[in-house]
SEKOLTOR-501517 format. One record per residue (C-alpha): residue in one letter; residue number from 1; x negated, y negated, z. Coordinates in steps of 0.1 Angstrom, whole numbers, plus 5000, padded with zeros to 4 digits. Example, Ala and Ser with C-alpha at 12.3 -4.5 7.8 and 13.67 -1.06 7.14 Angstrom:
SEKOLTOR-501517
<rest:A, nr:1, u:4877, v:5045, w:5078>
<rest:S, nr:2, u:4863, v:5011, w:5071>
//
This chain:
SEKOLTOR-501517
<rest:X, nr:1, u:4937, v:4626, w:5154>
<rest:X, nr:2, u:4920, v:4647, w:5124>
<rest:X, nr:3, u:4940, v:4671, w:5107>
<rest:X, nr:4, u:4930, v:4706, w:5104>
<rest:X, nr:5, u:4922, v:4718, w:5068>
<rest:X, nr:6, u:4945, v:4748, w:5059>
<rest:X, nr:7, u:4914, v:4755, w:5031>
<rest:X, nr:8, u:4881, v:4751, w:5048>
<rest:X, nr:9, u:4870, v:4755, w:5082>
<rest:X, nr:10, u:4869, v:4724, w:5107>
<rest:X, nr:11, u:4847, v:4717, w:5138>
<rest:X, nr:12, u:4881, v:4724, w:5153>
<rest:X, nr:13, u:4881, v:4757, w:5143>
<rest:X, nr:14, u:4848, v:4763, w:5147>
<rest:X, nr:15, u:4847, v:4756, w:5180>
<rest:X, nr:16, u:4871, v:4779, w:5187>
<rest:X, nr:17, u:4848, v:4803, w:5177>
<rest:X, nr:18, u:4822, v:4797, w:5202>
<rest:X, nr:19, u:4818, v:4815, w:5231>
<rest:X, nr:20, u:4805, v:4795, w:5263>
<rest:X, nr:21, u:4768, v:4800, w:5256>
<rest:X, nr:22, u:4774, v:4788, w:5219>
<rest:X, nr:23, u:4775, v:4826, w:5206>
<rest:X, nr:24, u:4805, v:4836, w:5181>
<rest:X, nr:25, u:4825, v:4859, w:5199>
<rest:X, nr:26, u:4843, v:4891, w:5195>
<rest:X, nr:27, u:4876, v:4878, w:5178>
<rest:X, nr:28, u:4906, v:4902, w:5193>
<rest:X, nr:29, u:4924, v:4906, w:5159>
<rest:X, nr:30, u:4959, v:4901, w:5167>
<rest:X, nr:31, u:4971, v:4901, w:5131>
<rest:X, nr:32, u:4957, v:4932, w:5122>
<rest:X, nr:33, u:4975, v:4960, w:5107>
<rest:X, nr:34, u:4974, v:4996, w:5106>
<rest:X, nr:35, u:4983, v:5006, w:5066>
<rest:X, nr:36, u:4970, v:5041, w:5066>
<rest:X, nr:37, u:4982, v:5047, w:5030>
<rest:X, nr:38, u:4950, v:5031, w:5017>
<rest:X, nr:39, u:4927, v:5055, w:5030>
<rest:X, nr:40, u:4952, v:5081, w:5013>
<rest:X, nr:41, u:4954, v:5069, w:4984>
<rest:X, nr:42, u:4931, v:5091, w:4953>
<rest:X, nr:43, u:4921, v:5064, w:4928>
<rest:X, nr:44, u:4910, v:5070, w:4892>
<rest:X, nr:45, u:4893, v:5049, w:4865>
<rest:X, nr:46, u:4917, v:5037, w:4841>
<rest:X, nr:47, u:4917, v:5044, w:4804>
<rest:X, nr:48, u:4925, v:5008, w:4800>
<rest:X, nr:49, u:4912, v:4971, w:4804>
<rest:X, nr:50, u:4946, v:4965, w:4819>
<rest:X, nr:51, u:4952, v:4998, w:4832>
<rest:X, nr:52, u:4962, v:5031, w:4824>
<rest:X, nr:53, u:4980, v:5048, w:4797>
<rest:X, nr:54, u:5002, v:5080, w:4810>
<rest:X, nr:55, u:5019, v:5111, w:4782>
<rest:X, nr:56, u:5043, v:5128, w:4798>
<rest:X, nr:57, u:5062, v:5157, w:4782>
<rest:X, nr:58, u:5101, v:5146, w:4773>
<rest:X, nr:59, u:5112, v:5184, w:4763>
<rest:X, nr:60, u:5101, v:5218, w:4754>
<rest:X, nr:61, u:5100, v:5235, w:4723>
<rest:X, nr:62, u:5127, v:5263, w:4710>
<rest:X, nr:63, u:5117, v:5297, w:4714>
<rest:X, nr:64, u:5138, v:5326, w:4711>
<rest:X, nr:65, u:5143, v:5362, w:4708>
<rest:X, nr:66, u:5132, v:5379, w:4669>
<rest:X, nr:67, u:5143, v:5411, w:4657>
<rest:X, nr:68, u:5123, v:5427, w:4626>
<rest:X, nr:69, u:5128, v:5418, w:4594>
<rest:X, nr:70, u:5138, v:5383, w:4608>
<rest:X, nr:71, u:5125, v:5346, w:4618>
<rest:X, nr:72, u:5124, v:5321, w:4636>
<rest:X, nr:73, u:5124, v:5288, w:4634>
<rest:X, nr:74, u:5095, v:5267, w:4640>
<rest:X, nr:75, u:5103, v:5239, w:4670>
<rest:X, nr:76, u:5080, v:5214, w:4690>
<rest:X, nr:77, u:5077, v:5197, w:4719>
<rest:X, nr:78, u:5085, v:5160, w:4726>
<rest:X, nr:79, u:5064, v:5132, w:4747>
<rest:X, nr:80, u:5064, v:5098, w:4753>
<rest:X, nr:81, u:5039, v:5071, w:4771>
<rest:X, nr:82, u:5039, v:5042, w:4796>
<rest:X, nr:83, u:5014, v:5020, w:4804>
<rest:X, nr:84, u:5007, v:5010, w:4841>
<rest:X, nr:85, u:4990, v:4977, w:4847>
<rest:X, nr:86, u:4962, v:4969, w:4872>
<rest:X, nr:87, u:4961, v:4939, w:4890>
<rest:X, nr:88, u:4934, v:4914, w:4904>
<rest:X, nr:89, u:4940, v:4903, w:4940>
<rest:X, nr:90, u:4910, v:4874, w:4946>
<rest:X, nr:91, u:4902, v:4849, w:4968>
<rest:X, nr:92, u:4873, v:4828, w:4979>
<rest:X, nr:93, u:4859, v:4814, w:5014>
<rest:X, nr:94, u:4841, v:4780, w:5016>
<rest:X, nr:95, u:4823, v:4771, w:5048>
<rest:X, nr:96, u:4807, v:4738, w:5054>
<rest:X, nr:97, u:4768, v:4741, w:5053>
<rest:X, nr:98, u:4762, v:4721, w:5082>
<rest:X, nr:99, u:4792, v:4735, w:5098>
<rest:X, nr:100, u:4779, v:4769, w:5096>
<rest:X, nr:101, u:4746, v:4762, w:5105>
<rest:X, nr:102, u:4753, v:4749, w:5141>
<rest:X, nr:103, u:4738, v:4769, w:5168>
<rest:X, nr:104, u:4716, v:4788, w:5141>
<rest:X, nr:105, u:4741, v:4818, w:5141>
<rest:X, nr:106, u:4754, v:4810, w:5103>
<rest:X, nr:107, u:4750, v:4847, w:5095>
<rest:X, nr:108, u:4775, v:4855, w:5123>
<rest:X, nr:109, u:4800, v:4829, w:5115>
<rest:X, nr:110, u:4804, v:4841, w:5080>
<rest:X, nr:111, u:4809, v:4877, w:5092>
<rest:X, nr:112, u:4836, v:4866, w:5119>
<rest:X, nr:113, u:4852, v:4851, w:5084>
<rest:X, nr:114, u:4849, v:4877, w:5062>
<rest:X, nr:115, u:4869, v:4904, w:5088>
<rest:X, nr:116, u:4894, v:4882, w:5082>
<rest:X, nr:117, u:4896, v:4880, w:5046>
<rest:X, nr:118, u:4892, v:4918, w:5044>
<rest:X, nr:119, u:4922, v:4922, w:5066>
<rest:X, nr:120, u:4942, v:4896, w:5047>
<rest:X, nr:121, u:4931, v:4916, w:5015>
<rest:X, nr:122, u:4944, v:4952, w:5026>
<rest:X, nr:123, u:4974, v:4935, w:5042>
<rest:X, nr:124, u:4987, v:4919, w:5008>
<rest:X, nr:125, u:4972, v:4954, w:4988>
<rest:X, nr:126, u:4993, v:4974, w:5010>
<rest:X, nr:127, u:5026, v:4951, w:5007>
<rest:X, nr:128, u:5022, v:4953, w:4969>
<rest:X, nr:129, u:5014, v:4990, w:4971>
<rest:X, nr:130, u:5053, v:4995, w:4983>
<rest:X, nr:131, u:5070, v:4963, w:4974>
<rest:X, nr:132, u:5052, v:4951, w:4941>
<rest:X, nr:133, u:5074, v:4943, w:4908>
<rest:X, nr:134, u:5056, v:4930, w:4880>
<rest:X, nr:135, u:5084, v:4926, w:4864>
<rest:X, nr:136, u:5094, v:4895, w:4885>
<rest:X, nr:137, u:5053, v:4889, w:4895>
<rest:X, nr:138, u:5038, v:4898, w:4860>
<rest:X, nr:139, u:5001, v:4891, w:4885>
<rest:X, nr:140, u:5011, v:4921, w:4907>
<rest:X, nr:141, u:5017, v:4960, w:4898>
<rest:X, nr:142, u:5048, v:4979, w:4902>
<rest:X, nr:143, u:5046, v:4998, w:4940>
<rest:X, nr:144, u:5067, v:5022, w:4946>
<rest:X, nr:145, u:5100, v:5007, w:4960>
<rest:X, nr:146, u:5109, v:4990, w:4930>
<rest:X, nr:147, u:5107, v:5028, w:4913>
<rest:X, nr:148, u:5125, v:5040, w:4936>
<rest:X, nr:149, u:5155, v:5013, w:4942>
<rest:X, nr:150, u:5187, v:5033, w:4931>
<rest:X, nr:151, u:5199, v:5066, w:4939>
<rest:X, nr:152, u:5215, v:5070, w:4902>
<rest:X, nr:153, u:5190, v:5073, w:4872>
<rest:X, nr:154, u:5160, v:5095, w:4867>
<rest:X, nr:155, u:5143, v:5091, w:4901>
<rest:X, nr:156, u:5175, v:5084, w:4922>
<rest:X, nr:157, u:5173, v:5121, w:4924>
<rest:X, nr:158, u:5147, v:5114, w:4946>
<rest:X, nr:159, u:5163, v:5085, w:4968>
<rest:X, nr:160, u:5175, v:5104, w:5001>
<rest:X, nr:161, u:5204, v:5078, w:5017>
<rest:X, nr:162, u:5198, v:5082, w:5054>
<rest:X, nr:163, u:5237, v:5063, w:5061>
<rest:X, nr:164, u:5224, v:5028, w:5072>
<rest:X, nr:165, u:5241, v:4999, w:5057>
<rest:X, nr:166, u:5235, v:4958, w:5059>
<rest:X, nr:167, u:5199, v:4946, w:5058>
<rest:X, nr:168, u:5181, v:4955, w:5087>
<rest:X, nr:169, u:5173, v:4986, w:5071>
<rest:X, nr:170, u:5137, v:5009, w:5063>
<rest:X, nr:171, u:5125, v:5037, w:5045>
<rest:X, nr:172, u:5101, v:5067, w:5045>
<rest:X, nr:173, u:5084, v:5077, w:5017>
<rest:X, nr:174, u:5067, v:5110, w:5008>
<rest:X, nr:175, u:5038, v:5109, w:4981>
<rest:X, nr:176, u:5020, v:5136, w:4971>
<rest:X, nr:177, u:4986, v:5125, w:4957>
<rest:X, nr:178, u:4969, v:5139, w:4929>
<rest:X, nr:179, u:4955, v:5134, w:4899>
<rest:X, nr:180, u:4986, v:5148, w:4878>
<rest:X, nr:181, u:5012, v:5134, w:4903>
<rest:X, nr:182, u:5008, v:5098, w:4919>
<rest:X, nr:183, u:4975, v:5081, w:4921>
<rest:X, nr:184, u:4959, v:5045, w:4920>
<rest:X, nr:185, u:4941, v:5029, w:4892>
<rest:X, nr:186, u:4911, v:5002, w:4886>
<rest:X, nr:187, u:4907, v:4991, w:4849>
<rest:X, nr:188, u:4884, v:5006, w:4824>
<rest:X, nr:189, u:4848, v:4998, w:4826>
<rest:X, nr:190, u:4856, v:4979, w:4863>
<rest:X, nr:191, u:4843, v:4989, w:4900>
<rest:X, nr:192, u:4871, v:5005, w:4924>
<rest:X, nr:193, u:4876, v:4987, w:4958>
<rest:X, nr:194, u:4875, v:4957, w:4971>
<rest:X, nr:195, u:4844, v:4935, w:4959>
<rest:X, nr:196, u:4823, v:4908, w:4976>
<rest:X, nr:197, u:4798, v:4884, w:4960>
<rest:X, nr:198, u:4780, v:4864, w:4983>
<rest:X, nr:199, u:4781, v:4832, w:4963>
<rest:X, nr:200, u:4752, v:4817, w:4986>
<rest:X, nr:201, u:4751, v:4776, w:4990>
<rest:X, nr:202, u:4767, v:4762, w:4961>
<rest:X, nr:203, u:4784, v:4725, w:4956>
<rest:X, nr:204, u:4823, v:4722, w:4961>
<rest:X, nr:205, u:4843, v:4695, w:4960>
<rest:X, nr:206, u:4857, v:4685, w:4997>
<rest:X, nr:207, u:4893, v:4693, w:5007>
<rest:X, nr:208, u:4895, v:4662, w:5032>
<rest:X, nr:209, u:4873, v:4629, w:5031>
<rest:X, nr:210, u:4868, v:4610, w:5002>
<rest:X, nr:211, u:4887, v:4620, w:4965>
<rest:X, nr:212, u:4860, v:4641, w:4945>
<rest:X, nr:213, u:4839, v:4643, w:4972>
<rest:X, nr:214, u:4815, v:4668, w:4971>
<rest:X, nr:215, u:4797, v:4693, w:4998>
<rest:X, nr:216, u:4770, v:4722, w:4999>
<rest:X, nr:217, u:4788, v:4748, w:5017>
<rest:X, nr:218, u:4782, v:4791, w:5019>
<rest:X, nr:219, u:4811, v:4805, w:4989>
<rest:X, nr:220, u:4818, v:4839, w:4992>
<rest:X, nr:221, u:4843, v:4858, w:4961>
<rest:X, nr:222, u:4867, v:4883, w:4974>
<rest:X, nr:223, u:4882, v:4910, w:4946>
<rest:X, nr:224, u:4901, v:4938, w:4943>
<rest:X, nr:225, u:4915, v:4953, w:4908>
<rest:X, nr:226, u:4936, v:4982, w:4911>
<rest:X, nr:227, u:4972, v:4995, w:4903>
<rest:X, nr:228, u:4996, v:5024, w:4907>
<rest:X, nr:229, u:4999, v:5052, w:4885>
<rest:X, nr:230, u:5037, v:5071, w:4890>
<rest:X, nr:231, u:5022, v:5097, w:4866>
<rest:X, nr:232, u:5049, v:5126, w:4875>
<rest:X, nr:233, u:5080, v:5105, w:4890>
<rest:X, nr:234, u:5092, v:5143, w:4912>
<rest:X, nr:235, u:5063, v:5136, w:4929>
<rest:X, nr:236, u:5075, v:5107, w:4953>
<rest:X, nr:237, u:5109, v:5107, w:4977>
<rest:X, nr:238, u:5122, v:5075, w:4991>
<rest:X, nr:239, u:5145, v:5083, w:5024>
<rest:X, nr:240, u:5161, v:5045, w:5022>
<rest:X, nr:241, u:5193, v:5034, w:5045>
<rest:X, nr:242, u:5172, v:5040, w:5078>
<rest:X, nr:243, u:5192, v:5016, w:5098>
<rest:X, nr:244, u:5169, v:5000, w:5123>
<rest:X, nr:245, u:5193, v:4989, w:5145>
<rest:X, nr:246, u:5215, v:5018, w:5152>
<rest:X, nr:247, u:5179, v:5042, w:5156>
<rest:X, nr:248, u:5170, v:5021, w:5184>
<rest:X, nr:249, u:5200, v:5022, w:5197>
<rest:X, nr:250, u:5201, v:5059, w:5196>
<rest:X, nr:251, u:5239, v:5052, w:5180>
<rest:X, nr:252, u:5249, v:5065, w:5146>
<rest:X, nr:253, u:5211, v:5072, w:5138>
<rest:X, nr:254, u:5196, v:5091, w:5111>
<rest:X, nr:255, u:5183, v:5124, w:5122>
<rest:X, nr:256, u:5152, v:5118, w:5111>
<rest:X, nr:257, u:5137, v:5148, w:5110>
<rest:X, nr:258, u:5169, v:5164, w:5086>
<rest:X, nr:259, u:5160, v:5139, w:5063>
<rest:X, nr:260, u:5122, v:5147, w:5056>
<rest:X, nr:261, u:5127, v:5180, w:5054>
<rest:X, nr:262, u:5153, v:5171, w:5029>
<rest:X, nr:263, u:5129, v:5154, w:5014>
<rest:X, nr:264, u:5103, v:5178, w:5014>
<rest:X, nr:265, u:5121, v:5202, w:4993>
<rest:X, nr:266, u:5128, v:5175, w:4965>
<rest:X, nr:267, u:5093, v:5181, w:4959>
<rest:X, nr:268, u:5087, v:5208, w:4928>
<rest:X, nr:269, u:5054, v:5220, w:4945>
<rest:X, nr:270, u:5035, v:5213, w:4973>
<rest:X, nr:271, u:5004, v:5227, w:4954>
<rest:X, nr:272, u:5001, v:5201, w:4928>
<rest:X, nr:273, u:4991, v:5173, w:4949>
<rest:X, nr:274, u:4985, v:5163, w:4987>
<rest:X, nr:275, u:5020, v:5153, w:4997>
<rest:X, nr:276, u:5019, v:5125, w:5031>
<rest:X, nr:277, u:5044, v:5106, w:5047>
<rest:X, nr:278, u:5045, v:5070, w:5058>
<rest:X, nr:279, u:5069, v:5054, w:5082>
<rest:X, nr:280, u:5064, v:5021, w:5102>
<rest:X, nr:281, u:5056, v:5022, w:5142>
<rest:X, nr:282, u:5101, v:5018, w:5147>
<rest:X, nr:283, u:5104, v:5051, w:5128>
<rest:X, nr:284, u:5075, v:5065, w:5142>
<rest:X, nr:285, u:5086, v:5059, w:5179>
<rest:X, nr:286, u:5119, v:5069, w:5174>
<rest:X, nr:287, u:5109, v:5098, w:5153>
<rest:X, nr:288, u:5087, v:5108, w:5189>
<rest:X, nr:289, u:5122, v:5105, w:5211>
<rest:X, nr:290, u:5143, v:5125, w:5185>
<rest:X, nr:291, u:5121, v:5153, w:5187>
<rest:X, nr:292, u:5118, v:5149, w:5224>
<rest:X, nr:293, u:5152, v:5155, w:5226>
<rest:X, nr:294, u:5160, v:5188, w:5213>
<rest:X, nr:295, u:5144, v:5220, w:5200>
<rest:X, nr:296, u:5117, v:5214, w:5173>
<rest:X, nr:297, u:5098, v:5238, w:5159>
<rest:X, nr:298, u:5085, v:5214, w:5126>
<rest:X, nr:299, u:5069, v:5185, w:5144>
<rest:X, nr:300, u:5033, v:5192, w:5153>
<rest:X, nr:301, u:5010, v:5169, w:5172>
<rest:X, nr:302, u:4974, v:5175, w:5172>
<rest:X, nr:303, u:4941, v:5155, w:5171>
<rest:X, nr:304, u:4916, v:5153, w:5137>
<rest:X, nr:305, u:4885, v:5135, w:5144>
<rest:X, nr:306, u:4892, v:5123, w:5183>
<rest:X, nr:307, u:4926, v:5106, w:5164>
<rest:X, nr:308, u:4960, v:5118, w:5174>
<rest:X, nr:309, u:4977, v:5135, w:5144>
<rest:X, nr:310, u:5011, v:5139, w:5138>
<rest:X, nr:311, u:5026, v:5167, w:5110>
<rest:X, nr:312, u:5060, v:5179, w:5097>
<rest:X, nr:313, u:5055, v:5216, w:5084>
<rest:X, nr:314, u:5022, v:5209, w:5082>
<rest:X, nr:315, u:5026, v:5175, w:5057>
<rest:X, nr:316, u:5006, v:5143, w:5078>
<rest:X, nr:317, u:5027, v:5118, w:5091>
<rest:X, nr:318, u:5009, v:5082, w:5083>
<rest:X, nr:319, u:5019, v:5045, w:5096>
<rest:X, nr:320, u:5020, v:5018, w:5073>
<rest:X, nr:321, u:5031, v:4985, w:5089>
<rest:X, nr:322, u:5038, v:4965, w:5058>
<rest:X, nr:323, u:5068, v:4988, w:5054>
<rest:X, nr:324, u:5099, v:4962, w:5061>
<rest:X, nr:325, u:5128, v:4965, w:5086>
<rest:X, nr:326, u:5148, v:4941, w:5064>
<rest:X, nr:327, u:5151, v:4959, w:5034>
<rest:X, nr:328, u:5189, v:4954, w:5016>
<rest:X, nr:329, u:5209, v:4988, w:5011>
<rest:X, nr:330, u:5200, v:5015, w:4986>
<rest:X, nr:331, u:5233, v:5013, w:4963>
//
């Protein structure tokens, strides 16, 4: 019995990619995701080959009140930078030559492959965007849970504990996006988004078959550079403790709607920047019911290009799936 590759595609796999008259079908994409943070997300070129450098004020200068015939003294203000490193999320697809070219529709194949690859790309950028620590992953940037992981501290002021305890717990997150507040970052001198090279036939050396084996198979190059920049730290609130378990159960459950408003006013301005908020489909359903259920004059549901729209005080309510329900408690 042959063993299916877990690097290159197989006649085994490729022949589940055949319809019954030899076409490649429509593949129903059952491991897709819905992350709509990275369509909100502003990004900027960095003013780094690594990244960006941020200068943020630390304090204000002395002023005070002079009568004549007096001074004052002269005073200054105080700042202090941080550098925010990019990362490079890459990978590459190899596809027999032969393997492709069966049935003539090569051009086809690849595509089929490539949706993949692209949602496999803004699955992992999205996970990162929330979960990534470069200080235990030096290859990934610093998303914004990690910032955000203690309600003590500088940005604890902007942790919201919603009650939950254990691990089966989620969170919310409001960002506002802007320029001056929270956006993302490709490196100096580098193209934003995701790249593709079409690599064309080149020689590879065979994952199965004989050792150093080589092939003529269709490469393609996947890459995506980019990083967060936390440039004004007020401008993000984590509402952590959401205890799955006792929302679905309608038992003990955060009142969801409390809390983002909470949140909302944590916010210095909502001016500054385009403030959103992300939940995963749980919260999202059971942020539906809880309005359902009694008098609400915040939540708003409405419909932006033929796609229903859902708003608190007027601030866009997004879904991002990569947002866990196994998160650990927010000490």
């Amino acid at each position: 019995m042959a063993t299916l590759g877990n690097t290159v595609l197989t006649l085994a796999d490729w022949a589940k990619r055949l319809d019954p008259d030899g076409q490649v079908p429509t593949i129903v994409e059952l491991l897709s995701q819905t992350n709509e943070i990275i369509q909100d997300q502003l990004f900027m070129e960095g003013n780094l080959p690594t990244g960006h450098r941020v200068t943020v004020r630390t304090s204000l200068p002395t002023v005070a009140w002079r009568l004549l015939n007096q001074g004052v003294t002269p005073s200054k203000s105080t700042s202090a930078q941080a550098d925010e490193q990019a990362g490079m999320l890459e990978a590459y697809s190899e596809v027999d030559k032969d393997l492709a070219e069966l049935n003539g529709n090569s051009a086809s194949f690849r595509l089929s492959e490539a949706q993949a690859f692209l949602e496999a790309m803004n699955q992992e950028y999205a996970q990162t965007l929330v979960y990534g620590n470069s200080g235990i992953a030096p290859e990934e940037f610093t998303g914004l849970a990690p910032r955000y992981a203690l309600s003590t501290g500088v940005t604890g002021q902007n942790v919201i504990k919603a009650g939950g305890s254990g691990s089966d717990n989620s969170s919310i997150y409001l960002v506002a996006w802007g320029a001056n507040t929270v956006f993302g970052v490709f490196p100096k001198g580098s193209k934003a988004g995701l790249i593709h090279e079409d690599l064309g036939l080149v020689t590879v050396q065979g994952a199965t078959g004989i050792g150093t084996s080589r092939m003529r198979a269709y490469q393609d190059h996947w890459q995506w550079k980019a990083g967060l920049v936390v440039r004004d730290w007020r401008y993000v609130v984590r509402i952590a403790n959401i205890d799955i378990s006792n929302l679905v159960a309608e038992s003990s459950a955060a009142d969801l709607i409390k809390v983002m408003l909470r949140a909302i006013h944590r916010l210095p301005s909502q001016t500054l920047g385009r403030p959103i908020f992300y939940a995963n489909r749980t919260i999202l359903e059971m942020l539906d019911i809880q309005a359902m259920q009694k008098a609400n004059l915040y939540l708003t549901v409405g419909q932006e290009e033929g796609q229903r729209k859902v708003s608190l005080r007027g601030i866009p309510i997004r879904l991002v799936d990569q947002l866990l329900e196994t998160e650990a408690t927010v000490a």
